[in-house]
C-alpha positions as CSV (number, residue, x, y, z in Angstrom):
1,X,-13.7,7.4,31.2
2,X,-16.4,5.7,29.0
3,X,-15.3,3.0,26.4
4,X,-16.0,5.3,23.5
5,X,-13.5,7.9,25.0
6,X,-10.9,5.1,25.7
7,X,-11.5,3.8,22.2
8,X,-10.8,7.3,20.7
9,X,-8.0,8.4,23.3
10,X,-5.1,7.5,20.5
11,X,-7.2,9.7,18.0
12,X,-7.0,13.1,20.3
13,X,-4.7,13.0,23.0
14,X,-2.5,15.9,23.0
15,X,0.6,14.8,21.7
16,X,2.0,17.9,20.6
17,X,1.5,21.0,19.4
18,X,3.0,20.9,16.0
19,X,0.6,19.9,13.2
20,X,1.5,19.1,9.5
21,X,0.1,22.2,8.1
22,X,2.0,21.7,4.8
23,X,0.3,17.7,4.4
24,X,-3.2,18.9,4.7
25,X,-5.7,20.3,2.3
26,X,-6.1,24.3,3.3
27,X,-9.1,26.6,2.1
28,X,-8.0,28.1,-1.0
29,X,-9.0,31.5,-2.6
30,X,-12.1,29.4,-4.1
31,X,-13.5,28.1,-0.8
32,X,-13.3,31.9,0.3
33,X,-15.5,32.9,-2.5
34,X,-17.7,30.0,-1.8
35,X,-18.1,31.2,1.3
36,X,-19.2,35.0,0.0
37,X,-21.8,33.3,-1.9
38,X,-25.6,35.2,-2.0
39,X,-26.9,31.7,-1.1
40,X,-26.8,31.4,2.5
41,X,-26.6,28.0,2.8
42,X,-23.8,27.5,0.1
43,X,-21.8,29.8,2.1
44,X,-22.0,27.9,5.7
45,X,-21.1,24.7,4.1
46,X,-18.1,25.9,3.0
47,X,-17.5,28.1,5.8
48,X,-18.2,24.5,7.8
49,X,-15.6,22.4,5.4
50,X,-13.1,24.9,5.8
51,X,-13.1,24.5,9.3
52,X,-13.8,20.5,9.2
53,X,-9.9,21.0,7.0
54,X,-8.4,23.2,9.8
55,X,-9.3,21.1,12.7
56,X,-8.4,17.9,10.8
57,X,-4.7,19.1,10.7
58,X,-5.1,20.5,14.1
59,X,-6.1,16.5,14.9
60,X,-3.3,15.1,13.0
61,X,-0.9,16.6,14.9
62,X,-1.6,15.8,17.6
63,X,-2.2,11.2,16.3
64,X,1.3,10.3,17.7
65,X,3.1,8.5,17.1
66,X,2.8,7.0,13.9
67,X,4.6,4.4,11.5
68,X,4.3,5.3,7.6
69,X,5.4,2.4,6.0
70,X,6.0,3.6,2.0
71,X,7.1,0.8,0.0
72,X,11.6,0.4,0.9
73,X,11.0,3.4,3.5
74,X,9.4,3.4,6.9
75,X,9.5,6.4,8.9
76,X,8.7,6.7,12.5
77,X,7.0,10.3,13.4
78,X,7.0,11.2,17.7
79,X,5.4,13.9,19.2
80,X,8.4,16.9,19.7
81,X,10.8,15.3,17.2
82,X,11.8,14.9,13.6
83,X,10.7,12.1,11.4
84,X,12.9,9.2,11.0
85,X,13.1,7.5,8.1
86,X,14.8,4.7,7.4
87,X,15.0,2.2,3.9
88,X,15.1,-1.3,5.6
89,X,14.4,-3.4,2.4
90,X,18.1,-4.9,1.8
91,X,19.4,-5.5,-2.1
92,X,19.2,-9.1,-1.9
93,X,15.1,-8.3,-1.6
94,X,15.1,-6.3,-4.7
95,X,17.4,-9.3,-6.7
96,X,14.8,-12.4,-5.8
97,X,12.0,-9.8,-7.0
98,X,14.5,-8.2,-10.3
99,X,14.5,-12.4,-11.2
100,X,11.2,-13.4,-11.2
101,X,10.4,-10.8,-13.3
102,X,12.1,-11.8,-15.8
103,X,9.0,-14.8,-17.0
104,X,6.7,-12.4,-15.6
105,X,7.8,-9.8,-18.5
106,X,8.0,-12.5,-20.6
107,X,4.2,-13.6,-20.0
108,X,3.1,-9.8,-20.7
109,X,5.4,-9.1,-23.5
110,X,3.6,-12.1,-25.3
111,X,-0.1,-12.6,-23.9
112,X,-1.4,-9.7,-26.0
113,X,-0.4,-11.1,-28.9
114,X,-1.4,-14.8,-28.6
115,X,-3.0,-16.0,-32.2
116,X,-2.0,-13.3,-34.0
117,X,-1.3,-13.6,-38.0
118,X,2.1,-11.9,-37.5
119,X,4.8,-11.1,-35.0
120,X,4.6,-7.3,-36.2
121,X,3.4,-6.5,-32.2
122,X,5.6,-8.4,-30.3
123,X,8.9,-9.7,-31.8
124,X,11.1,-6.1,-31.2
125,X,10.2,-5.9,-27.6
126,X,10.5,-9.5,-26.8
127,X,14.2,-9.2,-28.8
128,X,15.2,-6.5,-26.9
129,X,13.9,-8.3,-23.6
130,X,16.1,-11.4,-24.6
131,X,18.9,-9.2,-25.2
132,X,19.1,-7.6,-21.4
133,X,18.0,-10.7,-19.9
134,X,21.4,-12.4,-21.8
135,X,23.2,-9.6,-19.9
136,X,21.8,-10.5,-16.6
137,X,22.2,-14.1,-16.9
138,X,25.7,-13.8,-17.2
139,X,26.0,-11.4,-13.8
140,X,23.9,-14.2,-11.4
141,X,27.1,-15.5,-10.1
142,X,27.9,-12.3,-8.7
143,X,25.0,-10.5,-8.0
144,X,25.0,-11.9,-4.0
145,X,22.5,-14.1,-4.2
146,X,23.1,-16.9,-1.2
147,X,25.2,-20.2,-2.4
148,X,21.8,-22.4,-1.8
149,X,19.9,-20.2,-3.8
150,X,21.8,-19.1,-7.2
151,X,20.8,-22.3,-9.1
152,X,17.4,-21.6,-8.9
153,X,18.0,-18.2,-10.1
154,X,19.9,-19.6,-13.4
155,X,17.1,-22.2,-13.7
156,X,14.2,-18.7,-14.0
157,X,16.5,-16.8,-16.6
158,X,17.7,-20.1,-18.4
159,X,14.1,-21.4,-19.2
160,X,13.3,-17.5,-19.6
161,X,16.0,-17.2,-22.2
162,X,15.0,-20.5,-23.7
163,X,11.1,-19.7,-24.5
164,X,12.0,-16.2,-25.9
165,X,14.6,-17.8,-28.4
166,X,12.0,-20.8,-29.4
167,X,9.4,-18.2,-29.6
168,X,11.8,-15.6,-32.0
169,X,12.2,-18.3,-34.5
170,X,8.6,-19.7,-34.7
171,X,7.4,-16.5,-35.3
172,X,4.4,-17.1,-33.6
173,X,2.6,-17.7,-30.7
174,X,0.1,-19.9,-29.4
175,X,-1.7,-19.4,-25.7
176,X,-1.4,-23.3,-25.0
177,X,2.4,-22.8,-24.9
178,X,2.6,-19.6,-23.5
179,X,0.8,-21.0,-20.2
180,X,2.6,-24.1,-20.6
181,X,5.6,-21.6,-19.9
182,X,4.3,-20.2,-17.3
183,X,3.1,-23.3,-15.2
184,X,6.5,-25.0,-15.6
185,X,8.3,-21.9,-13.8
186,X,5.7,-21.1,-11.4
187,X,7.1,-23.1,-8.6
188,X,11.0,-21.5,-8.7
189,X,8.9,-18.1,-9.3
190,X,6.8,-18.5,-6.0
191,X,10.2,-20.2,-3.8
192,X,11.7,-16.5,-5.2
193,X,8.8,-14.7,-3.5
194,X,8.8,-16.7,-0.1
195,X,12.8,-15.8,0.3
196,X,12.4,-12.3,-0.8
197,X,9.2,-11.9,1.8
198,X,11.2,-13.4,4.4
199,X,14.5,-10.8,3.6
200,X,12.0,-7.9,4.0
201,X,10.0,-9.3,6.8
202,X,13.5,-9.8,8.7
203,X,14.3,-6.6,7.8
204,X,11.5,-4.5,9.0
205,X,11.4,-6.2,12.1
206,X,14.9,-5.2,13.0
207,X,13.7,-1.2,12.2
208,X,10.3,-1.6,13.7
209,X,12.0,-3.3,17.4
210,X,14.3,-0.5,17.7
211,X,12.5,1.6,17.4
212,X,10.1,0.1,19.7
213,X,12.3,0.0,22.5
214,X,12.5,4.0,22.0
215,X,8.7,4.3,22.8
216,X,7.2,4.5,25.6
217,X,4.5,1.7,26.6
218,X,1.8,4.6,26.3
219,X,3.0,5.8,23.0
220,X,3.4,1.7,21.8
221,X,-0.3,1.9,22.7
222,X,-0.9,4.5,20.8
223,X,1.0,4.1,18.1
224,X,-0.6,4.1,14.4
225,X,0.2,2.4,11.1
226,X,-0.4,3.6,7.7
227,X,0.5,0.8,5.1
228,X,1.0,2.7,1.3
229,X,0.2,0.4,-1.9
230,X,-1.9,-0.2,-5.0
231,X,-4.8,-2.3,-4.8
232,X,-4.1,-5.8,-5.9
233,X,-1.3,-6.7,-2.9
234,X,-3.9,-5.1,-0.4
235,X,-4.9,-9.0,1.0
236,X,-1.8,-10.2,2.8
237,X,0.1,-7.2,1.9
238,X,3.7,-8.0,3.6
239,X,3.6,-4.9,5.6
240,X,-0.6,-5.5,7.1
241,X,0.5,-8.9,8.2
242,X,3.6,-7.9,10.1
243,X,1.6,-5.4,11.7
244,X,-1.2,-7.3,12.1
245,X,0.9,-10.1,14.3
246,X,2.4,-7.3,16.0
247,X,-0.5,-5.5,16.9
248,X,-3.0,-7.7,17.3
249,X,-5.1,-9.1,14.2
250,X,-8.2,-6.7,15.5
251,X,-6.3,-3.8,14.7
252,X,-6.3,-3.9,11.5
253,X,-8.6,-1.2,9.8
254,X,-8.4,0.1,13.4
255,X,-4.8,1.2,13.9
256,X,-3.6,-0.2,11.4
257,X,-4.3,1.4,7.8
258,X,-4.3,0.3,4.8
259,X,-4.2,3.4,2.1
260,X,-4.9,1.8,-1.4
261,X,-4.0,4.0,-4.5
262,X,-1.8,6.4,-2.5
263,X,2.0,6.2,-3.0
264,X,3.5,9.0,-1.5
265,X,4.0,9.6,2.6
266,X,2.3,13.5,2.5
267,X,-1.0,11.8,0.4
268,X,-0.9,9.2,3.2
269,X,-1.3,11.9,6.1
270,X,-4.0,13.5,4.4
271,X,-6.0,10.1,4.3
272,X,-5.3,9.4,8.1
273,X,-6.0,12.9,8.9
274,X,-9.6,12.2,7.8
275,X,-9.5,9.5,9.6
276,X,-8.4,11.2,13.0
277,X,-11.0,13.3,12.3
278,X,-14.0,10.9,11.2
279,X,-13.7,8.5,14.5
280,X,-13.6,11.3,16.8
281,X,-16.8,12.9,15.1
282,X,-18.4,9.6,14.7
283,X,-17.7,9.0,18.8
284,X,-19.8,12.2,19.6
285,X,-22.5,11.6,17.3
286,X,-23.2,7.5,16.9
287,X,-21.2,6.6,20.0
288,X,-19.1,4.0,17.3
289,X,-15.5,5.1,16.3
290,X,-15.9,2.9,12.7
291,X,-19.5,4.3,12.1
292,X,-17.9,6.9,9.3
293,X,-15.9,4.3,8.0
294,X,-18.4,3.7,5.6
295,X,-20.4,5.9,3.4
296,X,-22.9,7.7,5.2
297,X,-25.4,7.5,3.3
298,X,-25.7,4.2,3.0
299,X,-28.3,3.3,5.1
300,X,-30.3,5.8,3.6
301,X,-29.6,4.3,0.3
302,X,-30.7,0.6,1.4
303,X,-34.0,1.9,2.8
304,X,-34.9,3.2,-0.9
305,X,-33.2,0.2,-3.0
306,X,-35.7,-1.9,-0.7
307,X,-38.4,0.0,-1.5
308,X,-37.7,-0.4,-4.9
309,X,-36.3,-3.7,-5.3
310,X,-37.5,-5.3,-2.1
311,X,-35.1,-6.2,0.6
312,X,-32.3,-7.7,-0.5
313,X,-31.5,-11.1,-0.5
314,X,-28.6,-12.1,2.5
């Protein structure tokens, strides 16, 4: 078997017959139309997308098995059996997280309105703010954080609490102390984000090794990983570097997928469907499994941006 078709085996091996018809884009009543066009060649390009959709499901059910890793839920998906999913982020995650953002909201309640004549913008929601985060601090000792780690807790709310009440009865903000604020908290904010990272790495590698012992060493090798999330936590995303150090740090962008902007599981398939599709297709026809991985027609547009620019500087 050539390296391009050992590269690609995890793509399109037949891993079952079942395909996620109800996750992938079908031709619609428009597309038919499309295809009834009087211009001939509008009509076989949509006849030829249609078909591009239809084998791109018939591809994705076959990329088994595969990890879809959505935020507190990871769910495992196997050739010939249901989807297991599983919520492996524990509470004590979401309290470290519910914590530091109480000078986080504090911050954006505020930064809008730094140097403005009156407090006409701000002072209701930073009041009603103050008012829950009140209620909270008086629910820390019992909310299960760890012994070693509820002082630093009181310490966030308490200099949270204590800004918001200066601030109420200035009547005023000024950006100098508003930073100020937010440098002085910034190191109990950042030992909150270490514990909770380290409670949800813990967490997933529990899920993630039992269900590895329920593969086989051909499906491990197989396996696939799509990684939901918005765009600013795509660089170290928690999820991507557990992966990563699981995988293998070349994997990533490879088996491991990162789909920015897309924040439910079905939305997720679609993406990697493409995918499927788009290596194998770029196999046959560049003998490179990434090649479509990037805009194909970029080439063609740096030919003519040097012709009328000049090369570009590297």
């Amino acid at each position: 078997m050539s390296k391009e078709n050992d590269v690609m085996r995890p793509w399109i091996a037949i891993a079952g017959a079942a395909a996620l018809v109800a996750c992938v884009e079908q031709p619609t009543a428009t597309t038919a139309a499309v295809a009834a066009s009087a211009d001939p060649l509008v009509a076989v390009n949509a006849v030829a997308r249609a078909n591009y959709a239809a084998s791109r499901t018939e591809l994705l059910g076959r990329a088994r098995p595969a990890i879809v890793l959505a935020f507190d839920d990871a769910t495992l998906l196997r050739a010939g059996a249901a989807a297991v999913t599983e919520t492996f982020n524990p509470p004590l995650y979401h309290r470290y997280k519910q914590v530091g953002h109480v000078p986080l909201g504090v911050w954006a309640t505020l930064a809008p309105w730094t140097g403005a004549a009156n407090d006409a913008g701000w002072r209701e929601p930073l009041s009603t703010l103050l008012t829950r985060t009140e209620a909270a601090r008086a629910s820390l000792d019992t909310a299960g954080f760890p012994a070693d780690r509820l002082a630093r807790q009181q310490a966030i709310v308490d200099r949270s609490i204590s800004f918001m009440r200066n601030t109420l009865e200035r009547r005023s903000i000024e950006a100098a102390s508003l930073r100020a604020f937010a440098r002085a908290i910034v190191g109990p904010l950042v030992a909150n984000a270490d514990d909770a990272a380290a409670v949800q790495v813990d967490a997933l590698h529990a899920v993630v090794s039992r269900w590895r012992g329920q593969l086989s060493a051909e499906e491990w090798r197989r396996l696939h990983v799509l990684v939901l999330g918005s765009k600013m936590p795509r660089v170290d995303n928690v999820g991507t570097q557990y992966f990563q150090r699981l995988l293998g740090p070349a994997e990533l962008e490879r088996r491991i997928l990162y789909t920015e902007g897309i924040f439910e599981a079905d939305a997720a398939l679609r993406v990697f469907g493409t995918i499927v599709v788009d290596r194998a297709l770029a196999v046959d026809f560049f003998g490179d499994p990434m090649r479509m991985d990037r805009d194909f027609l970029g080439d063609g547009a740096r030919k003519r941006l040097d012709q009328l620019f000049g090369p570009a500087k590297r």
